[in-house]
C-alpha positions in Angstrom: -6.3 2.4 45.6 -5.1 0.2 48.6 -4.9 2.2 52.0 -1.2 3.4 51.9 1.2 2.0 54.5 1.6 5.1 56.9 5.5 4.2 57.5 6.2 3.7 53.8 8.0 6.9 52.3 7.0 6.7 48.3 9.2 8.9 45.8 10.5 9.2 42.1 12.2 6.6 40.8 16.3 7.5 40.8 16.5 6.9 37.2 14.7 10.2 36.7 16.4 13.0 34.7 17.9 15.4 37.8 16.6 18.6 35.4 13.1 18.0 35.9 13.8 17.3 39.8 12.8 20.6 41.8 15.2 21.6 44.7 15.6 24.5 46.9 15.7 27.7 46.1 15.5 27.3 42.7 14.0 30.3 40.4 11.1 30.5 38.0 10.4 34.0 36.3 6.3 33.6 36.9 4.0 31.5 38.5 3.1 29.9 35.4 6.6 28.5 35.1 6.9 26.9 38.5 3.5 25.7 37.3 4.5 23.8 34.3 7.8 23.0 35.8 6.5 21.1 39.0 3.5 19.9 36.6 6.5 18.2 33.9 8.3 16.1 37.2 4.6 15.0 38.7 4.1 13.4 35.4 7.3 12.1 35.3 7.5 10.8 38.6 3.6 9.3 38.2 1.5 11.8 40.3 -1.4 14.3 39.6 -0.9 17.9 40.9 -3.5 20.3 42.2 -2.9 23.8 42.6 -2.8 24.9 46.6 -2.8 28.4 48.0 -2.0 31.6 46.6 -1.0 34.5 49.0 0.5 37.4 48.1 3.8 36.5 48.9 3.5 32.8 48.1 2.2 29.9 45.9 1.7 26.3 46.7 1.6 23.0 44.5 0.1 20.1 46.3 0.1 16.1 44.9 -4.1 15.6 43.9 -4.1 13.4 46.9 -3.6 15.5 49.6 -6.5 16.2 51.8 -8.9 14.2 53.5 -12.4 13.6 52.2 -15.2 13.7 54.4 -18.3 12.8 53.9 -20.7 15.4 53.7 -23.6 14.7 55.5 -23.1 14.0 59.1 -25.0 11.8 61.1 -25.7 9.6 57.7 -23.5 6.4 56.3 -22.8 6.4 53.1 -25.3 4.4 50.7 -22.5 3.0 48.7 -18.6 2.3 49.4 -17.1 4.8 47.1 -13.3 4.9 47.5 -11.4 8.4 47.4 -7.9 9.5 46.6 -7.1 11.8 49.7 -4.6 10.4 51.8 -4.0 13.3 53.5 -0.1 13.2 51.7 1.6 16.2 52.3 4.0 16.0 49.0 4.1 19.7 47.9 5.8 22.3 46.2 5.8 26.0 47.7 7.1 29.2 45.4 7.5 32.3 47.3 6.8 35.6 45.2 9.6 38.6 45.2 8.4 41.8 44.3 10.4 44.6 42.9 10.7 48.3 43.8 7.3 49.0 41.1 5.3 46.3 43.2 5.3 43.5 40.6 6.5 40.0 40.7 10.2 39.9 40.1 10.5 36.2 40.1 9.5 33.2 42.3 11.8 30.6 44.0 11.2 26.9 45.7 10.8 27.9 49.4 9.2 24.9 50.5 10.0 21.4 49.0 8.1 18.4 50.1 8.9 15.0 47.3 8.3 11.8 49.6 4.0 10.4 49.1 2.5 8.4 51.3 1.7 6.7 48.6 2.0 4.4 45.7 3.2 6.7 42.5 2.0 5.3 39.2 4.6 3.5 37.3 4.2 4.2 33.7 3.4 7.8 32.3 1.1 6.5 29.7 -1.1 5.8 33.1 -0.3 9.6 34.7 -0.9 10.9 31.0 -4.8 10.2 31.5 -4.9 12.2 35.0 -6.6 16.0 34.5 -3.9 18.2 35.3 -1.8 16.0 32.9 -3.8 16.1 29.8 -2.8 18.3 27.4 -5.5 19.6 25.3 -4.2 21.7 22.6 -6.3 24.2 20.7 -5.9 23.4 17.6 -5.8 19.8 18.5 -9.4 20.0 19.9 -10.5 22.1 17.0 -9.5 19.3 14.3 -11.2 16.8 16.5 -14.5 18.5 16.9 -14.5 19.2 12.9 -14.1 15.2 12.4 -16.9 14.8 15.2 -19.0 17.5 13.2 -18.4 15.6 9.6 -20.3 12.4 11.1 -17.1 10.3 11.5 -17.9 7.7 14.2 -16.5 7.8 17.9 -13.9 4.6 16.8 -12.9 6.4 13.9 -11.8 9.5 15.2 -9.9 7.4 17.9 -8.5 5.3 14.8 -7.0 8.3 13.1 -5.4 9.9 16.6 -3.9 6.6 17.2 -2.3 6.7 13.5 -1.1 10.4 14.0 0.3 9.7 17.6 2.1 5.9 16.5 0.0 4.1 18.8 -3.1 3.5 21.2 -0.9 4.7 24.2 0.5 7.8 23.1 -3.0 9.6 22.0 -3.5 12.2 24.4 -7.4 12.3 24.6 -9.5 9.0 25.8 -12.7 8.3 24.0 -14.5 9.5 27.2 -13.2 13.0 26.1 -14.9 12.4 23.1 -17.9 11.8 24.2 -17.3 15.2 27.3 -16.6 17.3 24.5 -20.0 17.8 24.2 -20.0 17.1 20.2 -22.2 15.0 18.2 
């Protein structure tokens, strides 16, 4: 990734759906919602999402590049030029927790909302679809695949059939690196 331009301002594209845009003070009934909610717009929008702080009376969703790497042995260069993600952006979503009279969570609502990156968003989903938080990884998904791993069928087979089931090489959710993490023969 190219050092971002620290006076360029990178957001969704205005031809995203306004539903799946968060704003103020909007409500989720758990954590879990705001979660999955904040998680649907990232992809959309062509960002990866890492979950931030959690407080008693709050919850944060940062973009995966926030942060700034450093390297950790001081004193020492590094051996090799290994690029990192962190650009320190600040893009984040913050939920704040209300609690009722029994001392549970009531529901949670967008305190803090943070959209513009300082830098480049992917521009096609099928390229945010391979990031972690974005992979979805269904059980029973994972369970059929590791059956046709167990059966003997080859690495490019298994890929073969997923790209029949899903209409496509793009659309299979899994990449044959998954495969081969899943720790299967």
């Amino acid at each position: 990734m190219d050092t971002p331009d620290e006076n360029r301002v990178y957001t969704h594209c205005s031809s995203l759906d306004q539903k799946i845009v968060p704003f103020r003070r909007q409500k989720f009934s758990d954590e879990e919602a705001g979660y999955r909610f904040y998680l649907q717009y990232a992809e959309a929008s062509g960002f990866g999402v890492s979950k931030g702080n959690s407080k008693k009376f709050s919850r944060t969703f940062n973009c995966n590049c926030t942060g700034k790497w450093e390297y950790y042995k001081p004193g020492e260069t590094r051996q090799r030029n290994k690029t990192t993600k962190k650009t320190k952006c600040k893009a984040k979503i913050k939920l704040k927790k209300v609690y009722d009279d029994s001392g549970a969570i009531d529901h949670l609502y967008v305190d803090l909302l943070r959209l513009e990156h300082n830098h480049p968003l992917l521009p096609t989903p099928n390229a945010t679809k391979q990031m972690v938080c974005h992979k979805n990884k269904d059980g029973t998904y994972m369970n059929y695949i590791d059956s046709l791993q167990q059966s003997g069928v080859p690495k490019h087979c298994v890929m073969n059939i997923m790209s029949e089931m899903h209409g496509g090489e793009d659309n299979i959710p899994i990449t044959e690196r998954d495969l081969d993490n899943s720790g299967k023969p």
